[in-house]
BAKELUM-838648 format. One line per 5 residues: their letters; for each residue x, y, z of C-alpha. Coordinates in nm, 4 decimals. Layout:
a) X/Y/Z  ...
//
This chain:
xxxxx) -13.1209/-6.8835/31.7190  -13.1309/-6.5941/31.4666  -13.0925/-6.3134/31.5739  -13.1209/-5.9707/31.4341  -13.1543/-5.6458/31.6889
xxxxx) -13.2424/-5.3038/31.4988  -13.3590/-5.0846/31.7293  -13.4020/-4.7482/31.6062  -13.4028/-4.8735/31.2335  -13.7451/-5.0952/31.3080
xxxxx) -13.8917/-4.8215/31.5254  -13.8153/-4.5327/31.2691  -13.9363/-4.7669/30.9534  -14.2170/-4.9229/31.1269  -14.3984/-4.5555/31.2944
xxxxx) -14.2349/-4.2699/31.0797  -14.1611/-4.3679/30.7543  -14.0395/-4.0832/30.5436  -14.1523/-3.8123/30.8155  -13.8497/-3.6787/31.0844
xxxxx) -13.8370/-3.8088/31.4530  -13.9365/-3.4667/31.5679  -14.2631/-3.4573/31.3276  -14.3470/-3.8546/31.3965  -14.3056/-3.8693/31.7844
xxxxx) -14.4418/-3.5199/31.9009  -14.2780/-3.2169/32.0729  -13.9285/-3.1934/32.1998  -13.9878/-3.3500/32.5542  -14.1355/-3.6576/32.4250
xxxxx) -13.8473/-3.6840/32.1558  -13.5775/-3.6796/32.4817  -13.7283/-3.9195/32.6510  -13.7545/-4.1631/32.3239  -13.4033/-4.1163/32.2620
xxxxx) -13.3005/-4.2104/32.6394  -13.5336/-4.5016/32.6174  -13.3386/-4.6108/32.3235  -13.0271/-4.5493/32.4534  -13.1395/-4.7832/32.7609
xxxxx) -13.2587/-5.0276/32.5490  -12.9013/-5.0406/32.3503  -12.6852/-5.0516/32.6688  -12.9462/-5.3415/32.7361  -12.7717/-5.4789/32.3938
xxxxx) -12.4721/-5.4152/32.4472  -12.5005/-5.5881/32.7820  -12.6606/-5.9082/32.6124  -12.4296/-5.9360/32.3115  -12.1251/-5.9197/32.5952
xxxxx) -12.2749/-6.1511/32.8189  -12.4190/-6.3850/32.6957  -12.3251/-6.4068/32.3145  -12.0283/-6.3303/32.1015  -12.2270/-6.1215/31.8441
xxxxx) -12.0744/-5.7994/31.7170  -12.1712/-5.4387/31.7831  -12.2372/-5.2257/31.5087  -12.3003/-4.8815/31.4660  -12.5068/-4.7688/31.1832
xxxxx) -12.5975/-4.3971/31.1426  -12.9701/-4.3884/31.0226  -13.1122/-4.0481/31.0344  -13.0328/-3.6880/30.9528  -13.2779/-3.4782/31.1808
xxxxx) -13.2551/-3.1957/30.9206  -13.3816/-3.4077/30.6055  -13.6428/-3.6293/30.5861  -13.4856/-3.9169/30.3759  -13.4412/-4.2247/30.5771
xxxxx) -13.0128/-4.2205/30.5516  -12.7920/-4.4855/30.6625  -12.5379/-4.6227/30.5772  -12.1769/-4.7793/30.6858  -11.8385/-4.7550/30.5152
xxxxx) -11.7644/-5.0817/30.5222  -11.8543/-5.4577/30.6589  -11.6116/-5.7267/30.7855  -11.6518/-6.0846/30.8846  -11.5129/-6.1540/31.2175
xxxxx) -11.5186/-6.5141/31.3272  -11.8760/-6.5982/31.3026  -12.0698/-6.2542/31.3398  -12.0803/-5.9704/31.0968  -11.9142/-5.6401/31.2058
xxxxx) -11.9826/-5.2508/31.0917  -11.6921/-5.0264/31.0911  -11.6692/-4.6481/31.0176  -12.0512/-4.5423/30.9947  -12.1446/-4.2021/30.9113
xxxxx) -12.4414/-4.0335/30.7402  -12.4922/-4.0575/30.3219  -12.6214/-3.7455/30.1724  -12.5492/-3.4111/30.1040  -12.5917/-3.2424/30.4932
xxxxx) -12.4054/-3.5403/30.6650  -12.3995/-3.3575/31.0501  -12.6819/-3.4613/31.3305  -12.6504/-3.8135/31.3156  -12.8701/-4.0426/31.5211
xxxxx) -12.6261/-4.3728/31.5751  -12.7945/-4.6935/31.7157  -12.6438/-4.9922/31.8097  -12.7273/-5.3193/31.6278  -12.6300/-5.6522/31.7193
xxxxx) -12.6321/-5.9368/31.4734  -12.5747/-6.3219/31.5447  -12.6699/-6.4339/31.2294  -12.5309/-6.2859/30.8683  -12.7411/-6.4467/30.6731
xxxxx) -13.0333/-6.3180/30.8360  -12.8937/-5.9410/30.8345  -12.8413/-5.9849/30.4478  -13.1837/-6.0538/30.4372  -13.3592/-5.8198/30.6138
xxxxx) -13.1741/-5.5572/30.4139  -13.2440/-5.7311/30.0914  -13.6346/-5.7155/30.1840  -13.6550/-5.3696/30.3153  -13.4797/-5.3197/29.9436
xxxxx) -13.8017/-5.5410/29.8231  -14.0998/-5.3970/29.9958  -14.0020/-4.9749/30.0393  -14.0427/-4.7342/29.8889  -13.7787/-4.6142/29.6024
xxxxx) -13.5816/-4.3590/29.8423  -13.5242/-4.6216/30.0834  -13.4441/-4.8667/29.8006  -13.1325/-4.6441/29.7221  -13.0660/-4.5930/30.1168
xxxxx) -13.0444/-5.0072/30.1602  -12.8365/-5.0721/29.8357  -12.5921/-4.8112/29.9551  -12.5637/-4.9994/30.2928  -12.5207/-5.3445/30.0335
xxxxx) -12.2660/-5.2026/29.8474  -11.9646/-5.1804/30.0540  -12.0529/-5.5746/30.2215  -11.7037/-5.7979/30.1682  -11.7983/-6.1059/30.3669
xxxxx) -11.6446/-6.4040/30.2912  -11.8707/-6.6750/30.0966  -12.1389/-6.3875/30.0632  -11.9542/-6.1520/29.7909  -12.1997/-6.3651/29.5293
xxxxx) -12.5091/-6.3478/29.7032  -12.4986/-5.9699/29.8263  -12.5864/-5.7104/29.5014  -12.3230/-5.4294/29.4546  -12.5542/-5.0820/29.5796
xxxxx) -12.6664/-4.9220/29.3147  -12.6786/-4.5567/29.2526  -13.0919/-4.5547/29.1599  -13.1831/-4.8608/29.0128  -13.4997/-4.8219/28.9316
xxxxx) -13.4371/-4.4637/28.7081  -13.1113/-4.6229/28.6039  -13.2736/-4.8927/28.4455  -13.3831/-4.7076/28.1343  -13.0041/-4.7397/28.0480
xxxxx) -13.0727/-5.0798/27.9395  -13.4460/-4.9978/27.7201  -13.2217/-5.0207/27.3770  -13.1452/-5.3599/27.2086  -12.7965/-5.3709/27.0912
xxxxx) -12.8365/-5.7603/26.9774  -12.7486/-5.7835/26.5995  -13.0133/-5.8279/26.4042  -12.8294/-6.0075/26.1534  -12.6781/-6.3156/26.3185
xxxxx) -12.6642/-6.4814/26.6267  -12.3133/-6.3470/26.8196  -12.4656/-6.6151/27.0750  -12.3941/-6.8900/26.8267  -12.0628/-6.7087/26.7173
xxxxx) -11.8844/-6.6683/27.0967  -11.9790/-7.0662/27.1317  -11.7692/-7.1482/26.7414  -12.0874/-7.2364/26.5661  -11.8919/-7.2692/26.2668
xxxxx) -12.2296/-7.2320/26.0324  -12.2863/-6.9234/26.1822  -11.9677/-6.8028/26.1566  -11.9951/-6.8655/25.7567  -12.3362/-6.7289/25.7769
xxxxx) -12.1771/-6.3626/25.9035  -11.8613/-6.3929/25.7209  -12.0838/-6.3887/25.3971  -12.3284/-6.1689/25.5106  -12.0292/-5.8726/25.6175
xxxxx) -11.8542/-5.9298/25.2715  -12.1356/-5.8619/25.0766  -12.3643/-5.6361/25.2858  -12.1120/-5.3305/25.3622  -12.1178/-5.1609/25.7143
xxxxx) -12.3169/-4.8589/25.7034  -12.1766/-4.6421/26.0140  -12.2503/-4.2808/26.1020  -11.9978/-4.0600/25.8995  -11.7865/-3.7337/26.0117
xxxxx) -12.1017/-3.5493/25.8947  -12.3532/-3.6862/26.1075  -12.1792/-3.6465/26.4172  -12.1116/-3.2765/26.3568  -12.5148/-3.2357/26.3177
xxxxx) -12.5844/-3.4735/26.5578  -12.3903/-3.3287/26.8568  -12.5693/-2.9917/26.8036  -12.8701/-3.1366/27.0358  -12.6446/-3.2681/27.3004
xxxxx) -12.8997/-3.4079/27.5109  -13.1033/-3.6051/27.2211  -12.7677/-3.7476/27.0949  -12.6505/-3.8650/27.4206  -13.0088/-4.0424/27.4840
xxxxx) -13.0356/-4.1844/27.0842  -12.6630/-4.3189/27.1185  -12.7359/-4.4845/27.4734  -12.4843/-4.3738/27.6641  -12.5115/-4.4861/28.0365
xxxxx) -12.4872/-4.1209/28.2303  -12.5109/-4.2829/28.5733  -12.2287/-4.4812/28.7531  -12.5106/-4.7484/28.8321  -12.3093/-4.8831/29.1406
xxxxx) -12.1914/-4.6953/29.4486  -11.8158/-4.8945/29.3777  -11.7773/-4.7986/29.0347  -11.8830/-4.4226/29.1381  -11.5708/-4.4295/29.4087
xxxxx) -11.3138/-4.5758/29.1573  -11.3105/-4.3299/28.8682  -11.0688/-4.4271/28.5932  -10.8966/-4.1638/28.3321  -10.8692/-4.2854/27.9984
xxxxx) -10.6561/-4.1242/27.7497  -10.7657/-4.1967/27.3354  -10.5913/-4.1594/27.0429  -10.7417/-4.1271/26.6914  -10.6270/-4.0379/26.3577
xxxxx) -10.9827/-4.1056/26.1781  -11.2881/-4.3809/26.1779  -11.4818/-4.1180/26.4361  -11.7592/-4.3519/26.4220  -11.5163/-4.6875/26.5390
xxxxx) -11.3974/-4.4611/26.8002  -11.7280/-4.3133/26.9273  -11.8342/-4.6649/26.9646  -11.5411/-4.7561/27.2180  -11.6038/-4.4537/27.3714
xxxxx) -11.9285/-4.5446/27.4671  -11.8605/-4.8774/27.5488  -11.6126/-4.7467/27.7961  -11.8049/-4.4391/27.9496  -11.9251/-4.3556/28.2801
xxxxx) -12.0214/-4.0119/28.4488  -11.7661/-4.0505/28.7087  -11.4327/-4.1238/28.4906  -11.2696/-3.8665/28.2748  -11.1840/-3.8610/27.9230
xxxxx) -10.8766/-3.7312/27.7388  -10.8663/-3.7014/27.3492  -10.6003/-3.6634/27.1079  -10.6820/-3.6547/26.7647  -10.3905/-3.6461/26.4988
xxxxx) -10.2789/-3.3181/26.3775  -10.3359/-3.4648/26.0368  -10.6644/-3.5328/26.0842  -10.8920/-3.4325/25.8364  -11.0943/-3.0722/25.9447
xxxxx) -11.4327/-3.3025/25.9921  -11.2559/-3.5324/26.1960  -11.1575/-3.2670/26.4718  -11.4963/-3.0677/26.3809  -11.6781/-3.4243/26.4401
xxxxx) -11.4712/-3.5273/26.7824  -11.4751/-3.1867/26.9155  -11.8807/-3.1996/26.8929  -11.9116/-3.5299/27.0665  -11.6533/-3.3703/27.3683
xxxxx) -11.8814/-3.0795/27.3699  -12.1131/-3.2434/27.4940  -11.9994/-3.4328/27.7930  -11.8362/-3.2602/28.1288  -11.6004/-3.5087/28.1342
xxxxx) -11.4565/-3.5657/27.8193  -11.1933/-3.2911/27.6682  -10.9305/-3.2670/27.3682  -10.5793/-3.2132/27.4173  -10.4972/-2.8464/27.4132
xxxxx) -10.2448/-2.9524/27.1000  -10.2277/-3.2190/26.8527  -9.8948/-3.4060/26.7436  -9.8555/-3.5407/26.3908  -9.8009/-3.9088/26.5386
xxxxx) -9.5354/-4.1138/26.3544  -9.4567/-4.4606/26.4174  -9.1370/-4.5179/26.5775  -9.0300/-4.1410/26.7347  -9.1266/-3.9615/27.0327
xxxxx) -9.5037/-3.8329/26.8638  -9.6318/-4.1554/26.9383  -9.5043/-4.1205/27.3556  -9.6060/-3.7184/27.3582  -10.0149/-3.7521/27.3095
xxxxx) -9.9747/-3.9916/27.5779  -9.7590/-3.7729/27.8259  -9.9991/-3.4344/27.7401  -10.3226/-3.6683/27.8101  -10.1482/-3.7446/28.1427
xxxxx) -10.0773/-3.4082/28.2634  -10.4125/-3.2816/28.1641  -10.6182/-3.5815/28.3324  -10.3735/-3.4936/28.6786  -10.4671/-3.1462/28.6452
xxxxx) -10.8195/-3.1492/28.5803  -10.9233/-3.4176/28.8716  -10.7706/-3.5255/29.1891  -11.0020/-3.8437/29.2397  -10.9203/-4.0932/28.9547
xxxxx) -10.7545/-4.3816/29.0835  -10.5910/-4.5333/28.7538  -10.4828/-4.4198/28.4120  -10.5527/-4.6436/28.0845  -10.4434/-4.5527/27.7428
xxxxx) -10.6557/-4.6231/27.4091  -10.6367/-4.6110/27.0637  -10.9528/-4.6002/26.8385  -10.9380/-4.9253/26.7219  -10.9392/-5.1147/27.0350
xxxxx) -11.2278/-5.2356/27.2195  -11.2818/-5.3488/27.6362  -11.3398/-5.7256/27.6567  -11.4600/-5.6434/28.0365  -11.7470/-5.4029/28.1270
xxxxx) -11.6775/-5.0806/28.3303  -11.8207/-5.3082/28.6423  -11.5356/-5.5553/28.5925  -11.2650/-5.3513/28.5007  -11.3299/-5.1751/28.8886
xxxxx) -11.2960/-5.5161/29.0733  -10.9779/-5.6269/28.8293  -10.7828/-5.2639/28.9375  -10.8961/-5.3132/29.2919  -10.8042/-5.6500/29.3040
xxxxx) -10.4210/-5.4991/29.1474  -10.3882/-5.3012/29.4777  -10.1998/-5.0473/29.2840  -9.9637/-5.2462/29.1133  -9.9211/-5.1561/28.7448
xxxxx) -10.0304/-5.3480/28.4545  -9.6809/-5.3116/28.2649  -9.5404/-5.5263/27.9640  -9.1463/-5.5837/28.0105  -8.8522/-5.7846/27.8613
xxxxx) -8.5144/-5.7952/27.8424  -8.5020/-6.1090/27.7082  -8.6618/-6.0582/27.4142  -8.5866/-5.6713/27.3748  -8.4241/-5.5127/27.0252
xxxxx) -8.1197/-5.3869/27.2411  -7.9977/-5.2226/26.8947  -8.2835/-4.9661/26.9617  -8.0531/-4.8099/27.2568  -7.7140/-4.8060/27.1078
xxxxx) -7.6908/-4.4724/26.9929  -7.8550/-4.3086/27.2687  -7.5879/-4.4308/27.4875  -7.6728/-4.5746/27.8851  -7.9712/-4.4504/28.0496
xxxxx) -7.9295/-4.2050/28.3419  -7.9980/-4.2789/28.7139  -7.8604/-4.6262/28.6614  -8.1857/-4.7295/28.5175  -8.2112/-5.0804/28.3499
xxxxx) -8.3905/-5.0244/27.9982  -8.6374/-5.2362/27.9485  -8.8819/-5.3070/27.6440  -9.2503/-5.3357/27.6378  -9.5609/-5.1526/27.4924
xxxxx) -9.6898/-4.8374/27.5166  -10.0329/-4.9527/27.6089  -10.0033/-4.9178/27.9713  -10.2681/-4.9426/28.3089  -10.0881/-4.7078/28.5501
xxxxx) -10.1700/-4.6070/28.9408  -10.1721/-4.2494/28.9696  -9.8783/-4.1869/29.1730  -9.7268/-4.4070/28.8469  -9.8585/-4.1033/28.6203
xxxxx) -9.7374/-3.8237/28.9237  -9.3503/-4.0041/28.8715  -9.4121/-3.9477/28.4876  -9.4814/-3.6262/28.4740  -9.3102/-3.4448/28.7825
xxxxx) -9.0401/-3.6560/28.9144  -8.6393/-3.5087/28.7584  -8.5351/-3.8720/28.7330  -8.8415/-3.9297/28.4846  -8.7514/-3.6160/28.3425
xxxxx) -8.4312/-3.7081/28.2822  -8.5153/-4.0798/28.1438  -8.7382/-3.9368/27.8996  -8.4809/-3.6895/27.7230  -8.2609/-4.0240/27.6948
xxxxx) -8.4842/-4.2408/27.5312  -8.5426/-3.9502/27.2614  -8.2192/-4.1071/27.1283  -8.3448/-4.4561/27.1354  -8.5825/-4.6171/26.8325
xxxxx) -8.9342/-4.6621/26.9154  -8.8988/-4.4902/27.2611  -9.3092/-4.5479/27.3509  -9.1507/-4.8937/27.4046  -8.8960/-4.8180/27.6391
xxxxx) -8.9711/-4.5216/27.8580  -9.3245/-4.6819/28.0525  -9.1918/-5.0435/28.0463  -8.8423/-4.9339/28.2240  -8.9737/-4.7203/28.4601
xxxxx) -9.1897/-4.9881/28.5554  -8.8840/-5.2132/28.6039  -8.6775/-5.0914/28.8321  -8.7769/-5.1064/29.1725  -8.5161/-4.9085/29.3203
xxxxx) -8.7112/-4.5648/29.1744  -8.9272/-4.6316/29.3925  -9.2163/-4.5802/29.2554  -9.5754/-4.7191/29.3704  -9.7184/-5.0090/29.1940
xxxxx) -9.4049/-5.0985/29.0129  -9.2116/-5.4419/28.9352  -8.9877/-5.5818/29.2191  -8.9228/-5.8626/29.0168  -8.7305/-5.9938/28.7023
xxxxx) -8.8630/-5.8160/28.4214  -8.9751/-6.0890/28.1908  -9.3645/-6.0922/28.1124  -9.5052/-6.4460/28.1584  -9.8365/-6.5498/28.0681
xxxxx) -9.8131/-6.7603/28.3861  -9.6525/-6.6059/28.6697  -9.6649/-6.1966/28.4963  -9.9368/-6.2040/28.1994  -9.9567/-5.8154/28.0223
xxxxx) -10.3323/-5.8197/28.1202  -10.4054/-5.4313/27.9992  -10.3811/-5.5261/27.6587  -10.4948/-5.8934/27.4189  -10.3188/-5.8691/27.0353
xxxxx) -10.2411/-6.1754/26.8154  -9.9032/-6.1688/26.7428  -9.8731/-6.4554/26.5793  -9.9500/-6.7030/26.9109  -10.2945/-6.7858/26.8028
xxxxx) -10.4021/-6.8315/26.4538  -10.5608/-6.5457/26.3216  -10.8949/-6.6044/26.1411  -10.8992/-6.2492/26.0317  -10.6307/-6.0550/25.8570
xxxxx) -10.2348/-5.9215/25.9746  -10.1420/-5.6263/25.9000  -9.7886/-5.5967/26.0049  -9.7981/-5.8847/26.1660  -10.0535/-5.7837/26.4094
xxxxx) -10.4069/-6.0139/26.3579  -10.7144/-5.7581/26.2814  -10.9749/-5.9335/26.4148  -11.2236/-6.1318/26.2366  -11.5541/-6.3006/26.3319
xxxxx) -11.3151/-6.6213/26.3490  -11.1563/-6.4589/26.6757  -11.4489/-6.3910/26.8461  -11.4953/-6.7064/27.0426  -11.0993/-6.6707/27.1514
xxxxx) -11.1823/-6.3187/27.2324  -11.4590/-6.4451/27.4523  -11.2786/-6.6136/27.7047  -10.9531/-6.3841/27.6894  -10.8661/-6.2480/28.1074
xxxxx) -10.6952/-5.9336/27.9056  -10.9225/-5.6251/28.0036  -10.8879/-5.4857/27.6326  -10.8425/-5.6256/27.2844  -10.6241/-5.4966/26.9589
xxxxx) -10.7365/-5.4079/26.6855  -11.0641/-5.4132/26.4721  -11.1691/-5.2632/26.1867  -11.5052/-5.0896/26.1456  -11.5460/-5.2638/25.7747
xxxxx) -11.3158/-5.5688/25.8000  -11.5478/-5.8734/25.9206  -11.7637/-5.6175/26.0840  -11.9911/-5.8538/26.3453  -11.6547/-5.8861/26.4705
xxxxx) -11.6792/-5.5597/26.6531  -12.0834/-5.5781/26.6379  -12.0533/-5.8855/26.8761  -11.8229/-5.7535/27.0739  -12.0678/-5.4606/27.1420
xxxxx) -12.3530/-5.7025/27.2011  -12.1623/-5.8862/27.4695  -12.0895/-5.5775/27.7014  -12.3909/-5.4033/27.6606  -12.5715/-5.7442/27.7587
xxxxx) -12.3050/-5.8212/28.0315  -12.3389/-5.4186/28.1798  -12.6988/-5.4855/28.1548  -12.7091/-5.8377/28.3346  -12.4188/-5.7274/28.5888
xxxxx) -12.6872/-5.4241/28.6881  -12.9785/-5.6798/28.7144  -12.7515/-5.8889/28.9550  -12.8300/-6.1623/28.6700  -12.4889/-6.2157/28.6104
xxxxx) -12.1571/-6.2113/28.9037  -11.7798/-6.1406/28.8555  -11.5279/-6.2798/29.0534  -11.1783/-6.0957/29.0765  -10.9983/-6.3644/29.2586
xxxxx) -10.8094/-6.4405/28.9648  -10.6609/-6.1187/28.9121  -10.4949/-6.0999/29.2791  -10.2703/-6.3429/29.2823  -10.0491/-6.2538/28.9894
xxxxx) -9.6809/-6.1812/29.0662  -9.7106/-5.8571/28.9579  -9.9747/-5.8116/29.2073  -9.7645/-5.9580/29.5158  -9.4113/-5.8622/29.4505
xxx) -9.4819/-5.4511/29.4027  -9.3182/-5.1802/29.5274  -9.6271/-5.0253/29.7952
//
């Protein structure tokens, strides 16, 4: 039989509600003997749950005598045999001493996902937050689907998702499934009906009411899930010009809890940096770099934005777990929800491209061999790095020394991430034990989707690289990558547009627990099983 035993939880809910033991019960006397009636009544459970069935205890700490919001909550939940256990409770909230623990024994998971998910249901919207917070951290086997992620407030957050962002033009529904008339239908449409975006101009006025343009432009200012507010990510992005395109990404990509580092090119036009350095302004954690590099193709300005972002984001925050570089005309194909689970589900390994293989070994020759016995290696410089990865970058002599050498070498944003990456015997956490070959079977380049020439492009190349056209949405669609290369603003436009649609709606359906994401697939990668820990 069923069987779920919350003592103090019931009692508290069912006589106090929002009002403190001391207040609900009566005067300190008859509050000591409650307490060592409930402690009876637990050591009865205890007694039970030993005796005669094989449930587990668990603690859950429920109440904080000096506030009068209903808190509990437990760090995390773990499937053992057939019972549910609780492990590591302690008190949510801002005062977190004077706990009042209880015991609760539970036979039955099902029926302790439920009562949860009703209290959620039927109380009030304090207690709604309390009870998701107690849902988010659940990792039961077979019940990952059917248990929400907590949410932060989702009732207040909702107003995040009050904007439309379909396009009003053409159906991206019919576009993602290859509806080729469609397709013709926005291909015709976008070459005769320009792109009207907001210019350098606007933003500059714009971003003088910070609060008005952060509501107009619908920027989500809430983590929305207790998980994504514990895994921050620091994103470093790189623009020369198209503020607009790059605003866009920004906001696709932005959460209250990550941090933001921005390089815009030294030759820049003024409104550029005027325009950029008014949407920063308004956001705590977004800043420029305190320099700009004129970036060239091919030399060391393209590495250096990346290496400044890196030791700014280190210095400015000790909690961000991973570091992702951008460039402004990129775009995620996962939402900020998904991109969490993926990076959890890495365990800290790296998300590195490497070759030897395949590598233009001519790059190296004048720069003679690398120090330290390192292995040069070739990849890209788009890179998803733990942070102890970043802490070898920018503090560690051997890195030090690695990145004077490949100074020498051509295209050195190539080399210097990929190698280190590559050679296990650095050391360094996260990196490749393996043979550095990238393999869309065994080691797939996940941080990163561009068209190189493997899939036809229904866009445009430029330098051999596919910019994406409405064509490539329905490959785009279904790609595992976590970020796709490159679009352009005013090529093929709904191109972009639909990507926009499609994680606005998929943030928006994740929140409503319409829509679930499984990370399975991203655990078993070799990259992910044969790291250095």
């Amino acid at each position: 039989m069923s069987v779920v035993l919350i003592y103090v939880t019931v009692v508290h809910y069912t006589l106090c509600g929002h009002t403190m033991w001391s207040k609900c019960i009566g005067d300190y006397y008859r509050s000591k003997f409650m307490v060592l009636g409930l402690i009876i009544i637990s050591l009865g459970a205890l007694f039970y749950s030993v005796v005669f069935t094989d449930s587990i205890l668990m603690q859950i700490s429920i109440f904080n005598k000096s506030s009068p919001q209903r808190t509990f909550y437990a760090n995390s939940f773990h499937l053992q045999g057939d019972h549910l256990e609780i492990i590591g409770s302690h008190l949510g909230g801002k005062d977190s001493g004077n706990t009042a623990d209880t015991l609760v024994v539970v036979e039955d998971i099902t029926s302790f996902v439920n009562f949860l998910k009703n209290l959620s249901n039927t109380t009030s919207d304090a207690s709604d937050k309390i009870v998701s917070r107690i849902l988010a951290d659940i990792h039961v086997s077979g019940y990952e689907k059917s248990v929400p992620d907590g949410y932060i407030n989702r009732k207040v957050d909702e107003q995040y998702f009050i904007q439309n962002r379909n396009v009003p033009e053409v159906s991206c529904r019919k576009i993602f499934d290859g509806n080729e008339t469609e397709l013709k239908i926005a291909k015709e449409i976008a070459n005769k009906i320009p792109k009207s975006t907001l210019t350098e101009s606007d933003y500059i006025q714009l971003t003088k009411e910070c609060d008005k343009f952060r509501k107009d432009r619908g920027y989500i200012m809430s983590p929305l899930t207790y998980m994504e507010e514990n895994f921050p990510i620091a994103f470093s992005l790189l623009l020369f010009k198209d503020v607009g395109q790059a605003e866009r990404l920004l906001r696709a990509v932005y959460r209250p809890q990550n941090l933001y580092c921005i390089h815009v090119d030294e030759k820049s036009h003024d409104d550029v940096k005027k325009a950029v350095h008014g949407i920063a302004s308004c956001f705590d954690n977004i800043f420029l770099t305190p320099r700009s590099f004129d970036v060239q193709w091919g030399t060391m300005t393209v590495l250096e934005p990346e290496l400044l972002c890196m030791n700014e984001l280190w210095e400015k925050s000790k909690k961000w777990k991973y570091f992702i570089n951008l460039t402004g005309q990129e775009f995620p194909l996962k939402t900020n929800y998904e991109i969490v689970q993926i990076l959890q589900a890495y365990d800290g390994a790296n998300d590195v491209g490497g070759t030897i293989k395949s590598a233009n070994t001519d790059r190296w020759q004048n720069a003679g061999p690398p120090p330290h016995n390192i292995t040069a290696t070739k990849g890209a410089v788009h890179v998803i790095v733990n942070r102890d990865f970043v802490d070898y970058v920018i503090h560690n002599p051997i890195a030090q020394d690695f990145l004077n050498w490949t100074r020498f070498v051509g295209v050195p944003d190539e080399t210097f991430f990929s190698s280190l990456n590559h050679n296990p015997q650095l050391g360094i956490r996260g990196s490749y034990k393996g043979v550095p070959e990238t393999d869309s079977i065994l080691k797939p380049f996940l941080a990163r989707f561009k068209n190189w020439g493997e899939w036809p492009c229904h866009g445009m190349r430029v330098r051999l690289i596919c910019v994406f056209g409405v064509g490539d949405i329905p490959l785009l669609y279904s790609r595992p990558e976590i970020f796709a290369n490159k679009f352009y603003w005013n090529f093929e436009h709904f191109a972009l547009d639909c990507m926009e649609e499609l994680m606005y709606n998929r943030t928006r359906d994740e929140f409503l627990g319409k829509l679930t994401f499984d990370p399975t697939f991203y655990r078993n990668f070799e990259f992910v099983r044969n790291k250095i820990s």
